[in-house]
C-alpha positions in Angstrom: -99.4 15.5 -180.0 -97.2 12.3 -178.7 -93.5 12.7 -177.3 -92.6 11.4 -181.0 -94.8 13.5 -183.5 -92.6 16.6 -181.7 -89.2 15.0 -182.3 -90.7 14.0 -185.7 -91.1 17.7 -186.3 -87.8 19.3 -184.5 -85.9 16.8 -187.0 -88.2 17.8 -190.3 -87.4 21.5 -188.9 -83.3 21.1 -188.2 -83.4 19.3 -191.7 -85.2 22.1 -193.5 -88.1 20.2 -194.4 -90.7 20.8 -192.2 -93.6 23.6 -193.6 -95.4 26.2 -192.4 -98.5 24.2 -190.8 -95.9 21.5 -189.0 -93.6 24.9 -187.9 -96.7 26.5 -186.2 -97.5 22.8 -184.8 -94.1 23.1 -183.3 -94.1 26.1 -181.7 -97.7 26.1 -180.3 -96.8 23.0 -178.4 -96.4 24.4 -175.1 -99.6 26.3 -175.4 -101.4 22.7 -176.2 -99.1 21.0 -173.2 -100.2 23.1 -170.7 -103.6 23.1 -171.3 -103.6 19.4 -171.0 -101.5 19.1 -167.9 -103.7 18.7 -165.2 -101.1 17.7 -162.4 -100.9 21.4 -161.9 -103.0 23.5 -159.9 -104.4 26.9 -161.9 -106.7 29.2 -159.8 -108.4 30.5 -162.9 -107.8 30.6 -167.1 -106.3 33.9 -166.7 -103.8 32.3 -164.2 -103.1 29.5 -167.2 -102.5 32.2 -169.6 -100.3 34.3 -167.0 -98.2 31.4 -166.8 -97.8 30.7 -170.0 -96.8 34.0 -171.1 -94.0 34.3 -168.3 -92.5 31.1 -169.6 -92.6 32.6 -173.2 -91.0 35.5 -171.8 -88.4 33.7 -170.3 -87.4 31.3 -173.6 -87.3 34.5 -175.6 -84.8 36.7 -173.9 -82.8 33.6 -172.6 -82.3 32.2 -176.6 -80.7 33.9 -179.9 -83.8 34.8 -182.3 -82.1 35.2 -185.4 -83.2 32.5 -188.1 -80.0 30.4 -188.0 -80.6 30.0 -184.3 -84.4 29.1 -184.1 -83.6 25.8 -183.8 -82.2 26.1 -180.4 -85.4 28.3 -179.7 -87.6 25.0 -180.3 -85.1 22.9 -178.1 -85.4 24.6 -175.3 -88.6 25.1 -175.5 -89.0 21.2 -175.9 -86.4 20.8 -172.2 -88.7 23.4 -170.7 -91.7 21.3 -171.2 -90.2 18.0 -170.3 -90.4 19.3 -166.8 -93.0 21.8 -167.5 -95.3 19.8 -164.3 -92.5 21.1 -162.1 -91.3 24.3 -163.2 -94.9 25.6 -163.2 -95.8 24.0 -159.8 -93.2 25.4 -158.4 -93.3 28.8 -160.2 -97.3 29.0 -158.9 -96.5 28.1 -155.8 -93.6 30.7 -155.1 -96.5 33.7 -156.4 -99.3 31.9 -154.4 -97.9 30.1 -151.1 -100.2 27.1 -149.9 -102.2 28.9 -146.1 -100.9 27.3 -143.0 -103.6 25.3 -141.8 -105.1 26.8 -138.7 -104.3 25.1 -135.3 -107.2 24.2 -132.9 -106.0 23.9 -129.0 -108.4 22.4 -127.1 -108.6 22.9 -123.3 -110.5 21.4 -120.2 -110.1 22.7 -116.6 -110.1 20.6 -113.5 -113.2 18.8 -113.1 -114.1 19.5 -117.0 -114.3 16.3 -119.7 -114.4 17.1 -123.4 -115.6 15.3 -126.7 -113.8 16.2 -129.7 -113.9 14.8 -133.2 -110.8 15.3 -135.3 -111.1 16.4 -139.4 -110.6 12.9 -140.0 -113.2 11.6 -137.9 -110.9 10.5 -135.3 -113.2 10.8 -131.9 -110.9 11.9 -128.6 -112.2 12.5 -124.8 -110.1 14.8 -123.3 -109.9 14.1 -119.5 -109.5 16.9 -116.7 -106.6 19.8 -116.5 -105.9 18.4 -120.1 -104.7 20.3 -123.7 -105.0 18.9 -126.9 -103.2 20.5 -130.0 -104.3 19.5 -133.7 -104.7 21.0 -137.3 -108.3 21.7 -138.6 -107.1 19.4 -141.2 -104.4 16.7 -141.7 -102.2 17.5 -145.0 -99.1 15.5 -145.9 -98.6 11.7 -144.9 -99.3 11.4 -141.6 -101.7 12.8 -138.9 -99.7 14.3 -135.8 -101.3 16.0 -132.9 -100.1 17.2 -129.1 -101.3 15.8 -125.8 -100.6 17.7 -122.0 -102.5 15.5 -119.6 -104.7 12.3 -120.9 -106.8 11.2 -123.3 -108.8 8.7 -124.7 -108.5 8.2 -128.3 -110.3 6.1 -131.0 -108.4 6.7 -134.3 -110.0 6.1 -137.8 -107.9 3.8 -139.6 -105.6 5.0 -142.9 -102.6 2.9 -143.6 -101.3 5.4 -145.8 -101.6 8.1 -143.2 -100.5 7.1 -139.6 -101.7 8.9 -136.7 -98.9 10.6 -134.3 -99.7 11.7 -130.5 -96.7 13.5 -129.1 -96.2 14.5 -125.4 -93.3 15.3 -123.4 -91.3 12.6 -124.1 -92.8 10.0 -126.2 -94.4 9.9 -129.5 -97.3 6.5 -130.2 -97.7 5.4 -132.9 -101.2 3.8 -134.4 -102.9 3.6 -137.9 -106.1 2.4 -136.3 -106.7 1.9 -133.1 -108.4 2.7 -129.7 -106.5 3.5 -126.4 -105.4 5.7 -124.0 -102.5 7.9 -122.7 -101.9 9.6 -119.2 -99.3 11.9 -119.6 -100.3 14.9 -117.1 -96.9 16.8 -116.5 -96.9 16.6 -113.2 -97.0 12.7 -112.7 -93.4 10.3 -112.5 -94.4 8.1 -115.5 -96.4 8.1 -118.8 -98.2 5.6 -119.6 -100.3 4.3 -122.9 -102.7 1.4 -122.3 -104.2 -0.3 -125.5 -108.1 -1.4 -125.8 -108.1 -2.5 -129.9 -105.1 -2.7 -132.5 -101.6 -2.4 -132.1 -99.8 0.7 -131.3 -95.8 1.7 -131.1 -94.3 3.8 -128.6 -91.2 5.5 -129.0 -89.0 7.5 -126.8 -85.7 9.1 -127.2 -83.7 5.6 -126.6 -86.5 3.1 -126.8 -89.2 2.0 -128.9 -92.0 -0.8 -128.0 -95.1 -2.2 -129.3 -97.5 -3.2 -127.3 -101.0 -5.3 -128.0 -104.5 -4.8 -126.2 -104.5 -5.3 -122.3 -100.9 -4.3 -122.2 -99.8 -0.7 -121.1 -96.3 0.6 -121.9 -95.0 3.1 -119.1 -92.5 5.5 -119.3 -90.4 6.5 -116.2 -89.8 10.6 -116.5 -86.8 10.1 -114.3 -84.8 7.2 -115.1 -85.7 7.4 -118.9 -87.0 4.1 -119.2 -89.7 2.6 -121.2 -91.3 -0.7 -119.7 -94.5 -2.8 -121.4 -96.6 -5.0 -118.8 -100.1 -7.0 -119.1 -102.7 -5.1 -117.5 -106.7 -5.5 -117.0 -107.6 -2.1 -119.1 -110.9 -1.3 -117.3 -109.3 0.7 -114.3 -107.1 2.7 -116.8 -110.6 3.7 -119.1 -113.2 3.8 -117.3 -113.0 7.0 -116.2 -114.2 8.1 -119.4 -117.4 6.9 -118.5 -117.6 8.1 -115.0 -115.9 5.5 -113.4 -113.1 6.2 -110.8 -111.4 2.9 -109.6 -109.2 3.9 -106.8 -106.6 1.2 -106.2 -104.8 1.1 -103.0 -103.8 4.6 -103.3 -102.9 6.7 -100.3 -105.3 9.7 -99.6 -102.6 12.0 -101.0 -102.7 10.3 -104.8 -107.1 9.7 -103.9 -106.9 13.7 -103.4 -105.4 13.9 -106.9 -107.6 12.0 -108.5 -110.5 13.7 -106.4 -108.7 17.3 -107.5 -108.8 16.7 -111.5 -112.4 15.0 -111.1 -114.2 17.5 -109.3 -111.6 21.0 -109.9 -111.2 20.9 -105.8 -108.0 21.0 -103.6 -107.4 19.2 -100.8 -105.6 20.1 -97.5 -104.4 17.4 -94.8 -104.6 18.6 -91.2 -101.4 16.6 -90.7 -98.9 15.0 -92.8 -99.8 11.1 -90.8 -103.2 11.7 -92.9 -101.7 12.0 -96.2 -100.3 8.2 -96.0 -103.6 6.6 -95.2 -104.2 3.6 -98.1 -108.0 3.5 -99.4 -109.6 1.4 -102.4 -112.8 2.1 -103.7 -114.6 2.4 -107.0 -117.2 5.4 -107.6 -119.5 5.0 -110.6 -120.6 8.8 -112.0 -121.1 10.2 -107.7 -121.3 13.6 -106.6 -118.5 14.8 -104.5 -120.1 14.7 -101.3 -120.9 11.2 -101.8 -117.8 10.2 -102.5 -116.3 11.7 -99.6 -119.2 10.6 -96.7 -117.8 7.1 -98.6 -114.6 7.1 -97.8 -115.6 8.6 -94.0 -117.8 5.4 -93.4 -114.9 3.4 -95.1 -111.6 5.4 -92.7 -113.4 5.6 -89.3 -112.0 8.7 -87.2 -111.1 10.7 -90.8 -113.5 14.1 -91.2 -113.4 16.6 -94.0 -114.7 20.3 -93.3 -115.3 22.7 -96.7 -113.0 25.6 -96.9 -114.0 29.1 -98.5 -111.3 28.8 -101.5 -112.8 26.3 -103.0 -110.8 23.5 -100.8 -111.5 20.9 -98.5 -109.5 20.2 -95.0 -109.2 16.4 -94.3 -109.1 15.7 -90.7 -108.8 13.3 -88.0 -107.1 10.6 -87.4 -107.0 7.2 -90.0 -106.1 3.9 -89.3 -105.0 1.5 -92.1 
């Protein structure tokens, strides 16, 4: 029965024509209406017919019964169904609240990598001494998840649905896209450097977009956000075993070396900690990586320690 055939009626009715047949029409209509509304979300029949028979409820002891008075019965029955999708959405919801979707934290310790796939197919590798927060499914219109530490991520594409990492201090951006973001809590900046797509970076006084081979930085302490051209390799590689070490002093190399392997490093003297090494290791052990940069840094040493350390030595000349 169309919005018109039950106007039709509730004038026949308020005009004393309407008969028996068309009356019972009338009054079955919100029986027939919710049957057919399937914007709304029943568990079961019986939950239909629960429904149903609350609304009922509520039109009789809310409106006079007595025959001079029926018609307002049959008009607010016909204002109750205009917005019946609502009312019984909301009315369902309020008995049966939606589950919070569960919350996965993933974790990797020093020297750990991690591949995880998201519930939309997004595919991240978690680096090192890195935690990644996310829902086991994305509801609502967008896709947000947390980063401590970095992360390489390759996003499935959904216009509709953009995909949010958050860390300390920025939130990026991307609706499809590949790229990576540093953001270990220890470090001065933050940086996202872009392989495919477009991506927007937003802080709490600047936004900026950046395009592939180009790495916005964030600067924890002065608050500023900064975009610059960059060859990506060194900043993604290490995803693939790669560690490009690029005229770092031994004390950022021992860093590096720390979250790669899950060791600590100890410098026999502070003059050692300044020394200024570049080298490139492609998937190496530990020990070659070290006997490397002995060859490299004549007069260095390194001895291993009991607590899982290692004691640089020597002397090193730049």
């Amino acid at each position: 029965m169309t919005e018109k055939d039950v106007k039709k009626l509730m004038q026949k009715y308020l005009d004393g024509t309407i008969t028996e047949v068309e009356e019972r029409r009338l009054e079955q209509f919100d029986g027939i209406l919710l049957s057919k509304n399937n914007k709304i979300d029943f568990k079961s029949e019986s939950h239909k017919a629960s429904v149903k028979q609350n609304l009922s409820r509520i039109i009789r002891k809310s409106v006079k019964t007595k025959p001079r008075y029926k018609w307002l019965r049959i008009a607010a029955s016909w204002a109750l169904l205009v917005g019946l999708g609502i009312v019984v959405y909301n009315w369902s919801k309020s008995v049966n609240p939606p589950k919070p979707v569960p919350e996965i934290v993933e974790r990797t310790e020093w020297g750990q990598k991690l591949n995880v796939t998201l519930g939309d197919g997004t595919r991240v590798i978690l680096n090192s001494g890195s935690t990644l927060c996310f829902p086991e499914r994305f509801e609502g219109d967008s896709r947000a998840v947390e980063l401590v530490g970095e992360a390489f991520f390759e996003v499935v594409k959904n216009k509709d649905k953009p995909f949010l990492i958050k860390t300390a201090a920025l939130t990026t951006t991307v609706l499809g896209t590949s790229f990576n973001i540093n953001a270990y809590p220890d470090e001065a900046e933050i940086a996202v450097t872009l392989a495919t797509g477009k991506v927007k970076i937003a802080s709490a006084d600047s936004t900026v977009y950046i395009n592939p081979n180009e790495q916005a930085v964030f600067n924890t302490s002065t608050k500023t956000l900064n975009t610059f051209q960059v060859e990506i390799n060194p900043y993604i590689d290490w995803k693939n075993g790669i560690i490009h070490i690029n005229d770092a002093t031994l004390a950022e190399t021992a860093d590096i070396l720390r979250r790669w392997y899950g060791v600590d490093f100890v410098f026999e003297n502070e003059r050692l900690a300044h020394c200024h090494i570049t080298a490139t290791y492609d998937n190496q052990t530990l020990a070659t990586v070290l006997e490397s940069i002995k060859h490299v840094k004549k007069g260095l040493g390194y001895e291993y320690l009991e607590d899982n350390s290692i004691l640089i030595t020597g002397s090193c000349k730049d």
